[in-house]
Structures are given as C-alpha cells and as structure tokens.
MDTraj code that builds the backbone (N, CA, C; nanometers):
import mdtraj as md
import numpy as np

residues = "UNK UNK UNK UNK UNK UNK UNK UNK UNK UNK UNK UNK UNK UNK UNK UNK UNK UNK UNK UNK UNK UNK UNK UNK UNK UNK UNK UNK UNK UNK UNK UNK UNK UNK UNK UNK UNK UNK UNK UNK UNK UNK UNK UNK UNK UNK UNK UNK UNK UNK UNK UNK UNK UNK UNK UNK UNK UNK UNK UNK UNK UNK UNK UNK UNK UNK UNK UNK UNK UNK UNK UNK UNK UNK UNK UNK UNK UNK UNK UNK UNK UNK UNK UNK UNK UNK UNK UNK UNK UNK UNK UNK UNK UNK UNK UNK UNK UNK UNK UNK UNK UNK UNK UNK UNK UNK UNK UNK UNK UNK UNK UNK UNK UNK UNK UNK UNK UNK UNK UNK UNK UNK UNK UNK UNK UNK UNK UNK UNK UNK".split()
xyz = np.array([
    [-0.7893, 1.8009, -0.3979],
    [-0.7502, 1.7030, -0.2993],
    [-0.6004, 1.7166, -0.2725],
    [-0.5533, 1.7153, -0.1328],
    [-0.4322, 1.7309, -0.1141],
    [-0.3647, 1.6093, -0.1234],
    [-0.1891, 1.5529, -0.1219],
    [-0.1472, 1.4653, -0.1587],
    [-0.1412, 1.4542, 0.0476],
    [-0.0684, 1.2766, 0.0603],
    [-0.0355, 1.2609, 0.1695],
    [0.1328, 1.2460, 0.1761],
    [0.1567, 1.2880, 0.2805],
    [0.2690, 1.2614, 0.3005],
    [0.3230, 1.2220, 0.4637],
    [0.4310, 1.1140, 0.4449],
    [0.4576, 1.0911, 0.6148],
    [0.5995, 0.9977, 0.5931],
    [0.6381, 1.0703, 0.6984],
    [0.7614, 1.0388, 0.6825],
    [0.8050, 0.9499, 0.7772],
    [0.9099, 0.8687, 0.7219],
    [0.9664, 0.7320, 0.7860],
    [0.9894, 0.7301, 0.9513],
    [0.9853, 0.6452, 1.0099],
    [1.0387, 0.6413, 1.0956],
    [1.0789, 0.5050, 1.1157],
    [1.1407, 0.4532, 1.2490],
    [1.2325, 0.3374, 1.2356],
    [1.0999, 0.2545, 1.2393],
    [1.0126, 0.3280, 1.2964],
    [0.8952, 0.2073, 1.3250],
    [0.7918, 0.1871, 1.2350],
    [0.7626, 0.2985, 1.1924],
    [0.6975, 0.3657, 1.0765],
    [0.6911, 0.3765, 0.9421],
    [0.6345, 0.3312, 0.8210],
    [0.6978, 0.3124, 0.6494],
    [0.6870, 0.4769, 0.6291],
    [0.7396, 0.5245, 0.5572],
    [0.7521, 0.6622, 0.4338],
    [0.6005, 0.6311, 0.3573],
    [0.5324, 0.7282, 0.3766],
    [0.3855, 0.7126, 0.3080],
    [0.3340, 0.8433, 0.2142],
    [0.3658, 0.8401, 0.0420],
    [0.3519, 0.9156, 0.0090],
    [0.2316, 0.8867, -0.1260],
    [0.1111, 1.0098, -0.1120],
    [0.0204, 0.9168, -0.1969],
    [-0.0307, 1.0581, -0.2815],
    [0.0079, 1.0746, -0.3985],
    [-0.0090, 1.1893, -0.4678],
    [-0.1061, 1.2174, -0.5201],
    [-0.2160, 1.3165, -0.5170],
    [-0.3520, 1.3139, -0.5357],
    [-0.3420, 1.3526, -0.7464],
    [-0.2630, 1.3830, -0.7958],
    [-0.2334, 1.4295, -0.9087],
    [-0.2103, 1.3340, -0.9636],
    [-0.0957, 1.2354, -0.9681],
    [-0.0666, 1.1217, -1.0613],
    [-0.1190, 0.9824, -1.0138],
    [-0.2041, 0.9352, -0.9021],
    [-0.2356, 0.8425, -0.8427],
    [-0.1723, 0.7503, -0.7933],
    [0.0112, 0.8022, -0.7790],
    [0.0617, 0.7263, -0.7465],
    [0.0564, 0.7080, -0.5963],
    [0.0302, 0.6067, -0.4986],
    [0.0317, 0.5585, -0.3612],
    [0.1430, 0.4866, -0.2908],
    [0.2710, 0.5383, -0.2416],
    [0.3984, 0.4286, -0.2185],
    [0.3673, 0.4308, -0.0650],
    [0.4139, 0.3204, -0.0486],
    [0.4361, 0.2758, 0.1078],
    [0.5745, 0.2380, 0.1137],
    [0.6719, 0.2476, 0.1945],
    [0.8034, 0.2172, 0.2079],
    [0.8476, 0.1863, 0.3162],
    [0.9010, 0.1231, 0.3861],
    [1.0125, 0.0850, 0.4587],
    [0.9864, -0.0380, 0.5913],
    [0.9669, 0.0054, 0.7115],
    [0.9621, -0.1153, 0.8015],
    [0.7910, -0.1072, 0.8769],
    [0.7050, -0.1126, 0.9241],
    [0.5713, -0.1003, 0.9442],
    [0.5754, -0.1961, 1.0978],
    [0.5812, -0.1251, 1.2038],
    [0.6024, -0.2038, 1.3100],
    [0.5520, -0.0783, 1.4440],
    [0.4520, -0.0159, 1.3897],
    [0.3636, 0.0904, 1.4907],
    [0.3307, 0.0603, 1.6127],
    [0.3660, 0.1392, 1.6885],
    [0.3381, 0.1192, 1.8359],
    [0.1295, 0.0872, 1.8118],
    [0.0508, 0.1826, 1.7627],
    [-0.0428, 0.1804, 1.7379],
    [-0.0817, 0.1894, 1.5548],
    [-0.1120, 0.0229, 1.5282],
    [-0.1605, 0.0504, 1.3513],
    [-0.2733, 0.1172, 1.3496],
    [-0.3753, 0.1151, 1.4153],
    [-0.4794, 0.1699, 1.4210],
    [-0.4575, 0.3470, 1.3526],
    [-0.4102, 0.4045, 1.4570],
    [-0.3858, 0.5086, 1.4910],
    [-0.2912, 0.5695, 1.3461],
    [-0.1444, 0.4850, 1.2866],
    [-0.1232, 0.5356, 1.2266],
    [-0.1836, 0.5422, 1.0526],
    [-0.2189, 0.4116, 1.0579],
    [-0.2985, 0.3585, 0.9091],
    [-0.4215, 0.4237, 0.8942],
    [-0.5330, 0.4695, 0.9773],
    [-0.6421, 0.5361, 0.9893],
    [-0.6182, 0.6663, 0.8626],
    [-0.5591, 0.7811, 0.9134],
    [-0.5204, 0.8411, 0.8024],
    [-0.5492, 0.8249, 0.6390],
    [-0.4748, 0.7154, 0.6244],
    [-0.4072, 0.6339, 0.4698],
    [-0.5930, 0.6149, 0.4729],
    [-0.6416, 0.5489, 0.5346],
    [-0.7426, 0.5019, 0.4899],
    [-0.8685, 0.6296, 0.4555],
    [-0.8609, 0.7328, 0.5740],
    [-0.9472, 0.8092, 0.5597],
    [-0.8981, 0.9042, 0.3880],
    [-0.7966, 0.8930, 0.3771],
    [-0.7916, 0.9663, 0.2124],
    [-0.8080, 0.8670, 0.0895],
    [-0.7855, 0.7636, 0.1115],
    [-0.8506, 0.6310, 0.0189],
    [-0.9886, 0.6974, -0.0038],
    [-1.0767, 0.6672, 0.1496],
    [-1.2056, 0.7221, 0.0758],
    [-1.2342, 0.8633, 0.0026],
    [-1.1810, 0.9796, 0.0867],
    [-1.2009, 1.0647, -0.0517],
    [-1.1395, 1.0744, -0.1593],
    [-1.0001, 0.9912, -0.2115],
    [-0.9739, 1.0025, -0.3274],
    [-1.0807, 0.8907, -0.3881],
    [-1.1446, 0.7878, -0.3484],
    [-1.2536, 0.7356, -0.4466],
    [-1.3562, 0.7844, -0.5231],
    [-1.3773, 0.9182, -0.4822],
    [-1.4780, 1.0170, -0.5870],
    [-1.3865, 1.1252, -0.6153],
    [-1.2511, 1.1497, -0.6257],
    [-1.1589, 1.2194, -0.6744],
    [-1.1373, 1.2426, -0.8657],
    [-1.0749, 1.3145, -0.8831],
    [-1.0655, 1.3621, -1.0095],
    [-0.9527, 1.1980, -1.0808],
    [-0.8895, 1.1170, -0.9944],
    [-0.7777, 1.0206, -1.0108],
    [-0.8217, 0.9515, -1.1334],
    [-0.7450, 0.9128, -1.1540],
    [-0.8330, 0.8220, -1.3019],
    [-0.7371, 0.6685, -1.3157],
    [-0.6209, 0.6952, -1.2263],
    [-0.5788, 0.5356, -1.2303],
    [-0.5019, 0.5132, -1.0861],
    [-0.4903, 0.4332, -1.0036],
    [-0.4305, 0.4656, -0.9140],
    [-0.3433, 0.2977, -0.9119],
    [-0.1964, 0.3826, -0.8631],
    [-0.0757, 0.2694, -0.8666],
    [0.0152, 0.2549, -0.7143],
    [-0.0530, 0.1830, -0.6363],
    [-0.0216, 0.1259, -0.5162],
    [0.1828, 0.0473, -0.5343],
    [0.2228, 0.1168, -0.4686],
    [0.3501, 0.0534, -0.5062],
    [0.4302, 0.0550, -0.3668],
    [0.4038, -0.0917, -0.3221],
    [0.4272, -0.1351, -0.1573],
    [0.5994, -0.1842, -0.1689],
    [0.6860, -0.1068, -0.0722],
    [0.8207, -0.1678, -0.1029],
    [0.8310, -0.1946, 0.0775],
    [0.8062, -0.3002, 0.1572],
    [0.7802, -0.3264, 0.2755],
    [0.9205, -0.3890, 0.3108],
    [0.9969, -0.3328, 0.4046],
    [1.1317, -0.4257, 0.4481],
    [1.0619, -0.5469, 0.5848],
    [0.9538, -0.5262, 0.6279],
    [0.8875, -0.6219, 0.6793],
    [0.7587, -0.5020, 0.7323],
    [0.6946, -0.6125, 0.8266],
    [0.5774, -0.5889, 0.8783],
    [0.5140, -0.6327, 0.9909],
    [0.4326, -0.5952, 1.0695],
    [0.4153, -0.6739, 1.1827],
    [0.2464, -0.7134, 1.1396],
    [0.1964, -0.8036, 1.2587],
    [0.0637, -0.8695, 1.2028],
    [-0.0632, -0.7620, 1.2428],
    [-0.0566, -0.6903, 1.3369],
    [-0.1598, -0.5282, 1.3439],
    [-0.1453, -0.4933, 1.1511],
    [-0.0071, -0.4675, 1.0909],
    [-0.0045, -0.3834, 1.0069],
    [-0.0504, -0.4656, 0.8771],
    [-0.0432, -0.5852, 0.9228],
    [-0.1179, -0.6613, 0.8181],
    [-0.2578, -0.6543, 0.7964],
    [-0.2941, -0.6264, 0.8628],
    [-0.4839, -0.6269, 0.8609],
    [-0.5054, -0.4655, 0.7744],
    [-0.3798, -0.3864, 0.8286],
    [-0.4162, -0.2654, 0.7581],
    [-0.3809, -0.2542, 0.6130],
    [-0.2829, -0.2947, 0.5847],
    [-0.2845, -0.3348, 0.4553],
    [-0.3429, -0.3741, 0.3803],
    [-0.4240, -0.4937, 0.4374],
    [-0.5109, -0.5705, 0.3305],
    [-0.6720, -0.4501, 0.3448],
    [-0.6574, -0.3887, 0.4334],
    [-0.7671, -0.3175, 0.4250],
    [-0.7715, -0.2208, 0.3027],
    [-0.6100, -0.1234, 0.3227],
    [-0.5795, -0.0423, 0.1867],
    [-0.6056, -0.1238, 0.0272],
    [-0.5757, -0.2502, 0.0302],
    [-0.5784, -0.3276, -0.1000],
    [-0.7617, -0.3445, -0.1070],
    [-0.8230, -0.3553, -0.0084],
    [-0.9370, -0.4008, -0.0191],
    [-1.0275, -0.2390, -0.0493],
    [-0.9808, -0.1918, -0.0132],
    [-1.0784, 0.0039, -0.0338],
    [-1.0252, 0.0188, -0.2246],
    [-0.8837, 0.0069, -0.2550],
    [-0.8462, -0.0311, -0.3282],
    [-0.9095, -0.0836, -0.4713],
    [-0.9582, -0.2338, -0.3985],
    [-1.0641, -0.3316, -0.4654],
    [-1.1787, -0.2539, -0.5168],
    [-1.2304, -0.1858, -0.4175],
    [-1.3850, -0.1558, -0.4302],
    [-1.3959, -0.0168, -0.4966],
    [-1.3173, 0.0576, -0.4818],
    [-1.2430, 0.1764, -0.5636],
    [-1.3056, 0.1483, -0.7570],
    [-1.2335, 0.0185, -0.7448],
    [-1.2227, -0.0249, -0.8800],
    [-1.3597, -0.1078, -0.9278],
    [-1.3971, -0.1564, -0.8274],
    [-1.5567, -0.1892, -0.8487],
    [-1.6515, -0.1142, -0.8947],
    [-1.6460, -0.0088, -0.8233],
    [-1.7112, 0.0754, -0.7930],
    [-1.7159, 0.1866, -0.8895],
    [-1.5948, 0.2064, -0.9039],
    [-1.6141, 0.3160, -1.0474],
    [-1.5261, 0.2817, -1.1804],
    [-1.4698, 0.1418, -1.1592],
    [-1.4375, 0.1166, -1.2994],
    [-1.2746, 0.1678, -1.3213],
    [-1.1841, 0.2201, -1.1907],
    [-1.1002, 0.3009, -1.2335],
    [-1.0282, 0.1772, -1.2250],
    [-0.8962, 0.1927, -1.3104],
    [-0.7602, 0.1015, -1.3122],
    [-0.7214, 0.0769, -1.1716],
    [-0.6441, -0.0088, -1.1224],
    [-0.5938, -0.0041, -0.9875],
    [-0.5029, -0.0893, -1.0433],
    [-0.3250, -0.0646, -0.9893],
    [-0.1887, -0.1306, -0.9978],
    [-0.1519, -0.1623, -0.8671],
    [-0.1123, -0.3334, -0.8296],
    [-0.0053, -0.2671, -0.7287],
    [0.0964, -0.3854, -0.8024],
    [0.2065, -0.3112, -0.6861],
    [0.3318, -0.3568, -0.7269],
    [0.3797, -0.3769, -0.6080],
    [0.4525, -0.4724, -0.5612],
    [0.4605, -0.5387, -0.4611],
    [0.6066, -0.5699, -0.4384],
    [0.7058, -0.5028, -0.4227],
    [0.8236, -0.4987, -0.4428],
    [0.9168, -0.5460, -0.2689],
    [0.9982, -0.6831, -0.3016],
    [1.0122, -0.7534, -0.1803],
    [1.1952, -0.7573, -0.2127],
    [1.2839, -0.7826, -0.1297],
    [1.3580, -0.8272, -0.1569],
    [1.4404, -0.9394, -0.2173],
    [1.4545, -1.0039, -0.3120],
    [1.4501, -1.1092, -0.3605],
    [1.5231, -1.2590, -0.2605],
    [1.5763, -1.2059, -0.1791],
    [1.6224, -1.3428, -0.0722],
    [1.5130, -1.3309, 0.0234],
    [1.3954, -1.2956, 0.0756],
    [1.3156, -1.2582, 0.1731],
    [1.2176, -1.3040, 0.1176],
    [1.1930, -1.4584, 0.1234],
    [1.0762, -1.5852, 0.1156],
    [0.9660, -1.5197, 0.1922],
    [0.9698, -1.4706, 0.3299],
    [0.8843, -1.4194, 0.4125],
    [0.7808, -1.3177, 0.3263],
    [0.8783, -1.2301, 0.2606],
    [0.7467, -1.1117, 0.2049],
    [0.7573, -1.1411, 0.0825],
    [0.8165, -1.1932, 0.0140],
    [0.7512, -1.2670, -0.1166],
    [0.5959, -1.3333, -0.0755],
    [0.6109, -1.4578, -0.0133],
    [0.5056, -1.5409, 0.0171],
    [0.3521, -1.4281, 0.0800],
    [0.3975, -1.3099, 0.1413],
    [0.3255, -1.2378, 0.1975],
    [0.2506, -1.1649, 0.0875],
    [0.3168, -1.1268, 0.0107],
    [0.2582, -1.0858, -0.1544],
    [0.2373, -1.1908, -0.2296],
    [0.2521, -1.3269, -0.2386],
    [0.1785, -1.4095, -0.2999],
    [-0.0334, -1.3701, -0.2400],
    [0.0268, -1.4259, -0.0936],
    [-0.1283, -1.4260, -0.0224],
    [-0.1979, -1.2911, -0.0475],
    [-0.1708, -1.1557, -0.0131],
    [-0.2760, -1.0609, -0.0499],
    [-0.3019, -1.1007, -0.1955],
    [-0.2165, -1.1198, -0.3086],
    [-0.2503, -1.1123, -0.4154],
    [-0.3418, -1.2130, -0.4680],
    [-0.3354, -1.3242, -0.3665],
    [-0.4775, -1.4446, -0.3716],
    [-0.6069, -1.3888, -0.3119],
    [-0.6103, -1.2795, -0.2332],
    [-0.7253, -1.2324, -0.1337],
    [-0.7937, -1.1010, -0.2669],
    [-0.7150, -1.0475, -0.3004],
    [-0.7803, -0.9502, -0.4086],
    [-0.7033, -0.9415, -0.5060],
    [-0.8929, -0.9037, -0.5962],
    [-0.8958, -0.9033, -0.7705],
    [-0.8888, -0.7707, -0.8287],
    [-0.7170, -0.7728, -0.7930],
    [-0.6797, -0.6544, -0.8450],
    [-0.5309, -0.6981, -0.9330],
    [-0.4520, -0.5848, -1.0413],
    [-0.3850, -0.6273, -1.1063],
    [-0.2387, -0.5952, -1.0076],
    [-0.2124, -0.7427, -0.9861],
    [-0.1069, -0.7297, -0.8870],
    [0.0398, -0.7937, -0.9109],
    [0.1028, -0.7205, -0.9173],
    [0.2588, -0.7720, -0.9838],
    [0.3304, -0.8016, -0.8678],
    [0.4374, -0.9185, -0.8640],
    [0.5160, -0.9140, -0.7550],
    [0.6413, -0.9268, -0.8200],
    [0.7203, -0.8305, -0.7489],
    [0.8527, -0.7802, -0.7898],
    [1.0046, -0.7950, -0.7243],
    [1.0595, -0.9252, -0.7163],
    [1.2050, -0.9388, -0.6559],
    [1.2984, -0.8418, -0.6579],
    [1.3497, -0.7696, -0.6230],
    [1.4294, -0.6871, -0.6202],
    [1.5519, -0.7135, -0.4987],
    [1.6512, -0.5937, -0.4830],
    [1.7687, -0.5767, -0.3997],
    [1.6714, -0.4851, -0.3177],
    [1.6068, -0.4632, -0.2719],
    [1.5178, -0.4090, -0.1600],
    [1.6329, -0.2840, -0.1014],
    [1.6256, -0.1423, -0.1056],
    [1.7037, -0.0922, -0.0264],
    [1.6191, 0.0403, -0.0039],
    [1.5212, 0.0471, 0.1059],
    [1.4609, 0.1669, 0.1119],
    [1.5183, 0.2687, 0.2336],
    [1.6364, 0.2266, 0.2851],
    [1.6848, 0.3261, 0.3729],
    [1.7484, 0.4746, 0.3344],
])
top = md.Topology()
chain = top.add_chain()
for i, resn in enumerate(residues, 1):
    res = top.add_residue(resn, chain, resSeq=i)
    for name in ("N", "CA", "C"):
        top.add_atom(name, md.element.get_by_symbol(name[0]), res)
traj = md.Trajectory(xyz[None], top)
C-alpha cells in the first residue's frame, strides 16, 4: 500500500498518511473550493488501508480552522476510522491538537469526540503549522 501525500495549500491542509507506521496527519487551514473533491481521496485510502497490513492507526488532526463542507468530511474520516476499529479490532488514536486560545476548535474537538467511540485526546497547544 502506498502512503498519501498532499501538500498544503492556503486553502487546503498538508495531508500525510503513512501506510508503514499508521500514522494519518492532517494539518493546516481546510477551506476547499470543493470538499468533496478534495477529501474523496483521504477517504478512498481509509478504505483500503482497512484490510491493510496497519496494525494501529494514529489520526493526528492539527486544524488552524475549518469550514462546515470540511466538517462533514472529517467526521466522515473519524467515522471510517470508527468502523476500522469495529471491524477488525485494530487500535485507533486521535489527537486533536488546537491552539490553546481558539475556544472555536477546542469546542469543535470536544463535539467529534462526543460523536465517536474512539480513543480521543484533545491537545492545547501554541498551534503553528505554517
């Protein structure tokens, strides 16, 4: 399985998801002319890494914001995610890393982390993914 990779743009997060160590990062601002179009991807390798050789996979979202298209895609990744782990029992991490003055995506990682039963950490930080 090949890893993904995609690179930032102003509109666009840094999307790198390594088929070897299971690590999955999303980074930066998520504000796509088309979410459809760009999240499709992310999702179509979700499903084949779910019968992949992976044995733990660690979602590690560092979002400087988001728009509400990219929200649905998100919770979709957390939810393939979910069933990933249903489904075959594998570990699933995320880590949810917000800026610590930015109530907005704190509270935004409170709520996915109420929507799925997955092991979900939320992480204040100095947020600097530029």
């Amino acid at each position: 399985m090949e890893n993904l990779s995609i690179e930032r743009t102003n509109r666009t997060p840094k999307v790198y998801f390594d088929a070897r160590t299971g690590v999955l990062e999303i980074a930066g601002r998520s504000i796509p002319e088309n979410s459809a179009e760009f999240y499709q991807p992310i999702l179509d390798w979700l499903d084949k890494a779910a019968n992949s050789d992976i044995l733990t996979f660690n979602l590690i979202l560092k979002l400087e914001y988001f728009n509400t298209s990219s929200s649905k895609f998100i919770l979709d990744i957390l939810k393939k995610l979910e069933k990933i782990h249903q489904d075959t029992g594998k570990p699933v991490f995320v880590k949810w890393y917000y800026d610590e003055k930015d109530e907005d995506m704190e509270e935004a990682g409170h709520d996915f982390r109420d929507i799925i039963k997955l092991d979900f950490e939320l992480i204040p930080t100095q947020l600097s993914t530029r």
